[in-house]
C-alpha positions as CSV (number, residue, x, y, z in Angstrom):
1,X,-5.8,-29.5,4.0
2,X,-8.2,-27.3,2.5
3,X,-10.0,-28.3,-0.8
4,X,-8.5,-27.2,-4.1
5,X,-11.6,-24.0,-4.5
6,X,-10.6,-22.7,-0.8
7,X,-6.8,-23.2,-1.3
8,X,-7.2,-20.5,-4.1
9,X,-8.2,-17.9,-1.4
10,X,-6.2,-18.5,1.0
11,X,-3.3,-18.0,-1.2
12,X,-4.8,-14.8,-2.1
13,X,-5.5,-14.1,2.1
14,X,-1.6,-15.1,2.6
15,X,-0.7,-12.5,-0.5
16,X,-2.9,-9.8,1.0
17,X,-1.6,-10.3,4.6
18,X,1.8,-9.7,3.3
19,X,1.1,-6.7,1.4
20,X,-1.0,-5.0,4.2
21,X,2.3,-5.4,6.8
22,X,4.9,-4.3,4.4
23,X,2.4,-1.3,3.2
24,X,3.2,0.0,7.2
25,X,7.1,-0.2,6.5
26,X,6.6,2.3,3.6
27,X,4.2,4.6,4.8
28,X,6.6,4.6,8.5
29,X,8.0,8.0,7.6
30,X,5.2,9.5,6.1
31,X,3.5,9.2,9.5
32,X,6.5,10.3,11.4
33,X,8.0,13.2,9.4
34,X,6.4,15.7,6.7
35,X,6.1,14.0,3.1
36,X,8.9,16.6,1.8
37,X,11.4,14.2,4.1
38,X,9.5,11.1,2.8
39,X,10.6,12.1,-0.6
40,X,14.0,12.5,0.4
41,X,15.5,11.5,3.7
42,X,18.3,13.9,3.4
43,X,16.3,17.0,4.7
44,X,15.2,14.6,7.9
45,X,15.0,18.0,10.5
46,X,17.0,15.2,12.5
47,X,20.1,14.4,10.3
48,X,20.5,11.4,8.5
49,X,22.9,8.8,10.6
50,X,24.5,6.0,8.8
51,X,22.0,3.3,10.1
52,X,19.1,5.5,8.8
53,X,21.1,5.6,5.6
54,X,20.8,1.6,6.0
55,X,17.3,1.3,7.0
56,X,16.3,3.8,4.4
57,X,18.2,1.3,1.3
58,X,16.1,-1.4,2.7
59,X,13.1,-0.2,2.6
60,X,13.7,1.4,-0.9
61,X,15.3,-1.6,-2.2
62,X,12.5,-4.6,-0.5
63,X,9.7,-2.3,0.5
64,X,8.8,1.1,-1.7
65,X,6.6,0.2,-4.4
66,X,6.3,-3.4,-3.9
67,X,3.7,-3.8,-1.8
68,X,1.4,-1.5,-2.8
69,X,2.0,-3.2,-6.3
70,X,0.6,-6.4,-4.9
71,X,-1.6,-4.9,-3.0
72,X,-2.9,-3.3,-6.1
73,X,-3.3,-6.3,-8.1
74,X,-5.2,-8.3,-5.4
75,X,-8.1,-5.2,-4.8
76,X,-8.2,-6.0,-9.1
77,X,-9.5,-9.8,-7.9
78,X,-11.6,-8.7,-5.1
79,X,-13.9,-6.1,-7.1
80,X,-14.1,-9.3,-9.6
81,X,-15.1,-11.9,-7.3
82,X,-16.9,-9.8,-5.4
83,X,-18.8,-8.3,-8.2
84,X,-19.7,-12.1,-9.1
85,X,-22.4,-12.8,-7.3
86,X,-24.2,-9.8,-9.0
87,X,-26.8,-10.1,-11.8
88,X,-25.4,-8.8,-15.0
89,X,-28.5,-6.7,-16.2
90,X,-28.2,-4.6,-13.1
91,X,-26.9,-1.1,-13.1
92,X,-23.5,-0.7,-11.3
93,X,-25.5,1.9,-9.0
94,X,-27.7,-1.0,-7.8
95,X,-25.3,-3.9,-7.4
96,X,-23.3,-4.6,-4.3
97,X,-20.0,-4.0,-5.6
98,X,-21.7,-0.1,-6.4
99,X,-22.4,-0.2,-3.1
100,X,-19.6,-1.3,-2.0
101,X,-17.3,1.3,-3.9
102,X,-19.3,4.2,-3.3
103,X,-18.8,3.6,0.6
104,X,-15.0,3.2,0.0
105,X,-15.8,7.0,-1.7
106,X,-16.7,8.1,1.9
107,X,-14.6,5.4,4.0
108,X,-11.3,7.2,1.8
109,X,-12.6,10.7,2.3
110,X,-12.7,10.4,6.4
111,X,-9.6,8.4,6.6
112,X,-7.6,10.8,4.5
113,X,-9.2,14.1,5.6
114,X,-9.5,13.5,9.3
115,X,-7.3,10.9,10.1
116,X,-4.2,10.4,7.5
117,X,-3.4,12.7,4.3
118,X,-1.6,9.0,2.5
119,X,-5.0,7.4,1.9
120,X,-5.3,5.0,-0.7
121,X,-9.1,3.9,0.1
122,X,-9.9,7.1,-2.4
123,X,-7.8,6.2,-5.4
124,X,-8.8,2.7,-5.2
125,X,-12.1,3.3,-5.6
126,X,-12.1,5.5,-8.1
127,X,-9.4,3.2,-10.2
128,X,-12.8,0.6,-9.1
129,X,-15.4,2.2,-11.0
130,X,-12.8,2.6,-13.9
131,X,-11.9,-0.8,-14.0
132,X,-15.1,-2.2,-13.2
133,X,-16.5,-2.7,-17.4
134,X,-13.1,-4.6,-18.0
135,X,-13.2,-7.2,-15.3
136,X,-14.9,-9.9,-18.1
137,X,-12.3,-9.7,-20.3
138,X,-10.0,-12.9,-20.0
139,X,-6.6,-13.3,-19.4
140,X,-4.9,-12.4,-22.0
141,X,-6.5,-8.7,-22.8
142,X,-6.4,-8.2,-19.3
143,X,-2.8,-8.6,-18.9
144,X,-1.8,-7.2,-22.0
145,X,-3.9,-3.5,-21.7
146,X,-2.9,-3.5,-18.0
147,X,0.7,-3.8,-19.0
148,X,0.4,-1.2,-21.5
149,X,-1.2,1.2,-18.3
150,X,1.6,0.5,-15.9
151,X,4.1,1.6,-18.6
152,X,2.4,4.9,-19.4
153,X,1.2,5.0,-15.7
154,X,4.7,5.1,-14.6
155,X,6.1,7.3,-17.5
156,X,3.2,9.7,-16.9
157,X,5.0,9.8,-12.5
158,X,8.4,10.2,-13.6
159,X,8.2,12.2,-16.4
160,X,8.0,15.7,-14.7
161,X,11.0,14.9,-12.9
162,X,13.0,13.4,-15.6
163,X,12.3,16.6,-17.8
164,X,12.7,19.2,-15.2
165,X,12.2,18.7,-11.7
166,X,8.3,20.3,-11.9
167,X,6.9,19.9,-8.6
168,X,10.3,18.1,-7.1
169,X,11.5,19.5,-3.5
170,X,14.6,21.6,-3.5
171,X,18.0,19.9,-3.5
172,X,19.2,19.1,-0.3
173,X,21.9,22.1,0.4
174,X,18.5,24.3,0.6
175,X,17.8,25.2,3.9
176,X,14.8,23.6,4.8
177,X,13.9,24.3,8.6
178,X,11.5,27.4,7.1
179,X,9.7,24.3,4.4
180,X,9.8,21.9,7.5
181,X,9.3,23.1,11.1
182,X,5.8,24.3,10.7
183,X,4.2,21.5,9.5
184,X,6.0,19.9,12.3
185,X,4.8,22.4,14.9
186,X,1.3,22.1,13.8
187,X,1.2,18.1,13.9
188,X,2.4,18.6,17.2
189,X,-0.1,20.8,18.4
190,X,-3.1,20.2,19.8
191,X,-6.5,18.0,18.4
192,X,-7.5,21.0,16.2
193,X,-4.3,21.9,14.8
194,X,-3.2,18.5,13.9
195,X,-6.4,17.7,11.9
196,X,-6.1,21.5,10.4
197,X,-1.9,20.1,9.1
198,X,-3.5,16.6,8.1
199,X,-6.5,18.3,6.7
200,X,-3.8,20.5,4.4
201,X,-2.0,17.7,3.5
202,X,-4.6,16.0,2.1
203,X,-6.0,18.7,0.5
204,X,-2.6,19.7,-1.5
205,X,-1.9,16.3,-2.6
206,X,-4.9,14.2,-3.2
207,X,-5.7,15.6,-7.0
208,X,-2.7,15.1,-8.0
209,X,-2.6,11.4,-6.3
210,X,-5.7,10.3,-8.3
211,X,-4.2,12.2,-11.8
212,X,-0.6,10.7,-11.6
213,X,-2.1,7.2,-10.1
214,X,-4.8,6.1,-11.8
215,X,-3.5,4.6,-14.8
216,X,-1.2,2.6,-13.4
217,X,-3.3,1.5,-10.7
218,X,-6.0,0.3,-13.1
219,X,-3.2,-1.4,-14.9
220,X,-2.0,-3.2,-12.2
221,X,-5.9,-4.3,-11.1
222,X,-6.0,-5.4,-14.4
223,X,-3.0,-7.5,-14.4
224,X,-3.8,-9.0,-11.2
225,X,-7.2,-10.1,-12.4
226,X,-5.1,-11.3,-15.7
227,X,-3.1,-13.5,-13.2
228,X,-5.6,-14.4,-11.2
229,X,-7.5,-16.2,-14.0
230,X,-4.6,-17.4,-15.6
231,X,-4.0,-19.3,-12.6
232,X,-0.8,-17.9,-11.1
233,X,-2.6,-16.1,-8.4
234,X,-4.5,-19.4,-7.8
235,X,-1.4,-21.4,-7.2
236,X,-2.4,-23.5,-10.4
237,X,0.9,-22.6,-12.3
238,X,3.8,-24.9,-12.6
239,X,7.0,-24.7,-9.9
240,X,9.3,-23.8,-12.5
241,X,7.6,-20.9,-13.1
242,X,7.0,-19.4,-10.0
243,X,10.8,-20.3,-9.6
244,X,11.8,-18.5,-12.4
245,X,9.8,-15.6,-11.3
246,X,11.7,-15.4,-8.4
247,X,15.1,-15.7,-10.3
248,X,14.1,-12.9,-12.2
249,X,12.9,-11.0,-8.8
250,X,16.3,-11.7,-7.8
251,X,17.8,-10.0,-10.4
252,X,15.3,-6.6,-10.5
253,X,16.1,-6.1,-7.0
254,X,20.3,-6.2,-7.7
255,X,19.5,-3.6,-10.0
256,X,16.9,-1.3,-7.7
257,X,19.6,-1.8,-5.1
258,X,22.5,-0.8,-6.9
259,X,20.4,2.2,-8.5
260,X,19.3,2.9,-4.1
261,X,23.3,2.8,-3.5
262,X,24.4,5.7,-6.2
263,X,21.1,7.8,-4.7
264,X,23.3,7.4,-1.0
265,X,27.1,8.2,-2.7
266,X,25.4,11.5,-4.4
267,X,24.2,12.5,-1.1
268,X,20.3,12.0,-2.2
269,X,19.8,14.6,-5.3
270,X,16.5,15.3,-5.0
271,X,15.2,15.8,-8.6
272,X,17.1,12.1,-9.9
273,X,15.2,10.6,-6.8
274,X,11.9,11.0,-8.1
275,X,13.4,11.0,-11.9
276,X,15.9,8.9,-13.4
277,X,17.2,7.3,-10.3
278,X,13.6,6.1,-9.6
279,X,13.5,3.8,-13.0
280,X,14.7,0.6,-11.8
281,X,12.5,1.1,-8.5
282,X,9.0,1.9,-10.7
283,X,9.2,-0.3,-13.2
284,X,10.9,-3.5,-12.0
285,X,9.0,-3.6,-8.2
286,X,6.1,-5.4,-10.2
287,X,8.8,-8.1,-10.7
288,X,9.9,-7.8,-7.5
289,X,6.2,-8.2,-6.2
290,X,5.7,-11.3,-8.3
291,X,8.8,-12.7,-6.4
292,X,7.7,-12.3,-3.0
293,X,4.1,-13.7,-4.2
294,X,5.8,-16.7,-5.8
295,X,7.8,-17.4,-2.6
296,X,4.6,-17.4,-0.5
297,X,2.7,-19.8,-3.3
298,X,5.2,-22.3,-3.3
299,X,5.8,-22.6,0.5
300,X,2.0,-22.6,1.3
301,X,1.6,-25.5,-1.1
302,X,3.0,-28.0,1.5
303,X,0.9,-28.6,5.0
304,X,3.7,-27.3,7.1
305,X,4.0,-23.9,5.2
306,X,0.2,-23.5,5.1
307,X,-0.3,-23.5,8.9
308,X,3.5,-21.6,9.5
309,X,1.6,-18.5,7.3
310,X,-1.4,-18.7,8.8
311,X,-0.8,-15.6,10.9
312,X,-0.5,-13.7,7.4
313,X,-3.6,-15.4,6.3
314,X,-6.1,-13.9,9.0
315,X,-4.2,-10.1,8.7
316,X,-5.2,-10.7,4.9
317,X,-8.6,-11.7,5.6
318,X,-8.7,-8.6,7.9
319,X,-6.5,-6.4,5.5
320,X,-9.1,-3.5,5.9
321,X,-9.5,-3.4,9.6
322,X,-5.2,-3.5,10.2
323,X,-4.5,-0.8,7.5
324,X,-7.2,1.9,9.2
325,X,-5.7,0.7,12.7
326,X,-2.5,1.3,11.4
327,X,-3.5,4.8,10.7
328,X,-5.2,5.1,14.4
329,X,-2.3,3.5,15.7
330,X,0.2,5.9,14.1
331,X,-1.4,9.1,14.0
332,X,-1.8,8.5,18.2
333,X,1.8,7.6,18.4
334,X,3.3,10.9,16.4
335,X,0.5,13.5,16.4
336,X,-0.9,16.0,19.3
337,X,0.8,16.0,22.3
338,X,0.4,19.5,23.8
339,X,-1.6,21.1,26.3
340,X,-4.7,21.9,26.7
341,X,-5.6,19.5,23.7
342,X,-3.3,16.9,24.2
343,X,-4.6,13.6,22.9
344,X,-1.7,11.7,21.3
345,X,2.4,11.3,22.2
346,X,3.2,14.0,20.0
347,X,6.4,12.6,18.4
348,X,6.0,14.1,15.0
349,X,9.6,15.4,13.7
350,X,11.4,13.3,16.5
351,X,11.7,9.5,15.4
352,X,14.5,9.1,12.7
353,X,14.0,5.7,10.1
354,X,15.7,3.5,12.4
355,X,13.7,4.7,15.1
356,X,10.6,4.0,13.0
357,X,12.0,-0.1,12.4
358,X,10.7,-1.0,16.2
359,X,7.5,0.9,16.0
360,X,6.7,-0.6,13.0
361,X,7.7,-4.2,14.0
362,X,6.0,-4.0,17.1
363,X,2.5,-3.2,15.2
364,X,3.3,-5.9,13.0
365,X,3.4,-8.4,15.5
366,X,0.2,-6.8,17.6
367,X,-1.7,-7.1,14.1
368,X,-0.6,-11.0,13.7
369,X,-1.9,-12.1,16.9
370,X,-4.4,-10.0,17.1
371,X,-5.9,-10.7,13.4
372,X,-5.0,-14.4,14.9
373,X,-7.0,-14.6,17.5
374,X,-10.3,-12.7,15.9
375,X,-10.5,-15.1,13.3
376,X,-11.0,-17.6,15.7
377,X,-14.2,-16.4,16.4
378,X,-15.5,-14.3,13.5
379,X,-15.9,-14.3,9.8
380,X,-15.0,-11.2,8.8
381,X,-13.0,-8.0,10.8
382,X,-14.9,-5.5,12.3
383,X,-14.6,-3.1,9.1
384,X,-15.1,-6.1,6.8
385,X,-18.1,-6.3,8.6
386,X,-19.6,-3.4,8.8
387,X,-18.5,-2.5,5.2
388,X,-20.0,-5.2,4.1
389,X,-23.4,-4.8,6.5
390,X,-23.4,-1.8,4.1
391,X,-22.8,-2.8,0.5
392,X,-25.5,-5.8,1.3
393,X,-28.1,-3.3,2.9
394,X,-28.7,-6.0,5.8
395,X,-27.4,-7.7,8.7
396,X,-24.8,-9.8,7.8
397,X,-23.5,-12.9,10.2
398,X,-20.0,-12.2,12.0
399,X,-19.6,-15.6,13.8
400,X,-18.5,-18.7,13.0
């Protein structure tokens, strides 16, 4: 059994391994389809069959928001232990966590711009030079002004589509093939052309990414980091609570699942999914999130669930090596395909959400024993390494 100081970051490896899986799940169709049909399945170029229906409510109801929440909340710890080990008279430009940010700048722009449009490396370090002068604050200020962010965070992403639909897709009796086939036609093409559709992707949504996210990333970085040194992130809280927690999970997700079912019986309106339909979803997942990281405290407590999630703890540990292979992975199994550039499958626009479920679960299970069997050997994944190679300005060991 590890000591007490260790336990705490394993905990927070198990959390993170977690998060970086059920990310994949999300992002699935986003990958797959144009984000006009991530938005709202409905328009799917292939039809929507009653198991996509079905896969679709679970990943809306367990998945959509939820992991990215926690996900959120532990990069909120990292830049604050990280960031410890710094001297405090230093400028942020000359500390490692600087460093280490201003690489995630660059690491976000490649990944985003050349690889995959849904990039979060971007935002999060942005939200990380934001949030950087209010990781001293303790607990209680912490979780208190990061609350108060998530709530206008949220209102400031649902407002436009509550009020009027700015910016929401057309309803679904719209023809879409016009919207929909060339994006799909281009992502199919060739090397050049599917970097030129990524590249335009990217381009027409990251601004509006960073303006509609930030706040309510920052907030939930702060709350994490408020958690984190209240204990609950550490494990240190009482049962009780973490088993109220997931009482209260249990409820939020009856409600975001009974709010997914009256989006399926009105046929998927497309301004109430991003607007009032979306409510429950953007406001209660943070619930929902503490659930999930409640379960994984309590069972990793005892011996036996320690070494049954130990797969989950080296993908954590690894967390930034699996989500840019997921990207590889992805963007080789749905873009290109064609002749005389043909350098991926090409299965952009043909792979429906229940299609997606095997994909997805096979990459899971590659990135468990893979992650596995690296940690063995090494301290840190590849990326870990080199990013942090980087931020340090040296060599740093990889072995155990």
């Amino acid at each position: 059994m590890p000591d007490t100081a260790a336990r705490r970051i394993v905990y927070l490896d198990i959390v993170r391994g977690l998060s970086i899986l059920g990310i994949l799940f999300v992002n699935a169709v986003a990958f797959a389809m144009p984000m006009h049909v991530y938005i709202n399945p409905a328009i799917s170029p292939l039809g929507l069959t009653d198991i996509d229906t079905a896969v679709w409510w679970v990943d809306e109801v367990f998945f959509t928001g939820k992991f990215i929440t926690i996900f959120s909340m532990l990069f909120g710890v990292s830049l604050y232990l990280i960031s410890a080990s710094d001297p405090d008279d230093l400028p942020l430009t000359q500390r490692v966590i600087g460093r280490r940010l201003g690489w995630m700048v660059i690491f976000g722009l490649i990944h985003g711009a050349l690889i995959w449009y849904g990039d979060i490396l971007l935002l999060y370090a942005i939200c990380g030079f934001v949030f950087f002068s209010w990781r001293n604050l303790e607990a209680k200020p912490l979780l208190v002004v990061g609350s108060v962010l998530y709530l206008i965070g949220n209102g400031i992403i649902l407002w436009p589509a509550i009020n009027d639909g700015i910016g929401v897709i057309p309803e679904p009796s719209v023809p879409m093939p016009d919207l929909l086939n060339p994006t799909i036609e281009l992502m199919r093409s060739g090397f050049t052309g599917s970097l030129r559709g990524n590249f335009t992707m990217w381009s027409q949504s990251i601004i509006n990414e960073i303006l509609f996210y930030l706040p309510v990333t920052v907030g939930l970085m702060m709350i994490g980091l408020g958690l984190f040194k209240s204990g609950f992130l550490r494990g240190e809280s009482r049962s009780v609570t973490y088993a109220a927690i997931i009482v209260l999970a249990g409820a939020s997700l009856t409600l975001i699942g009974g709010q997914a079912a009256v989006i399926i019986a009105e046929g998927f309106p497309a301004v109430r999914i991003m607007g009032l339909y979306a409510i429950a979803n953007e406001y209660l997942s943070i619930i929902v999130s503490l659930g999930y990281v409640s379960t994984l405290i309590l069972i990793a407590r005892t011996s036996w669930g320690l070494k049954l999630l130990s797969p989950l703890r080296d993908a954590g540990r690894m967390a930034f090596t699996n989500y840019l292979l997921q990207s590889l992975i992805m963007t080789v199994i749905f873009y290109g395909g064609r002749a005389p550039e043909s350098w991926g499958l090409g299965l952009y626009g043909t792979v429906g959400n229940a299609g997606l479920v095997p994909v997805v679960t096979a990459i899971w299970a590659g990135q468990l024993i893979v992650s596995s069997l690296w940690m063995r050997a090494f301290r840190y994944g590849p990326f870990e390494w080199g990013w942090r190679c980087l931020s340090h300005q040296r060599w740093m060991p990889i072995l155990k």
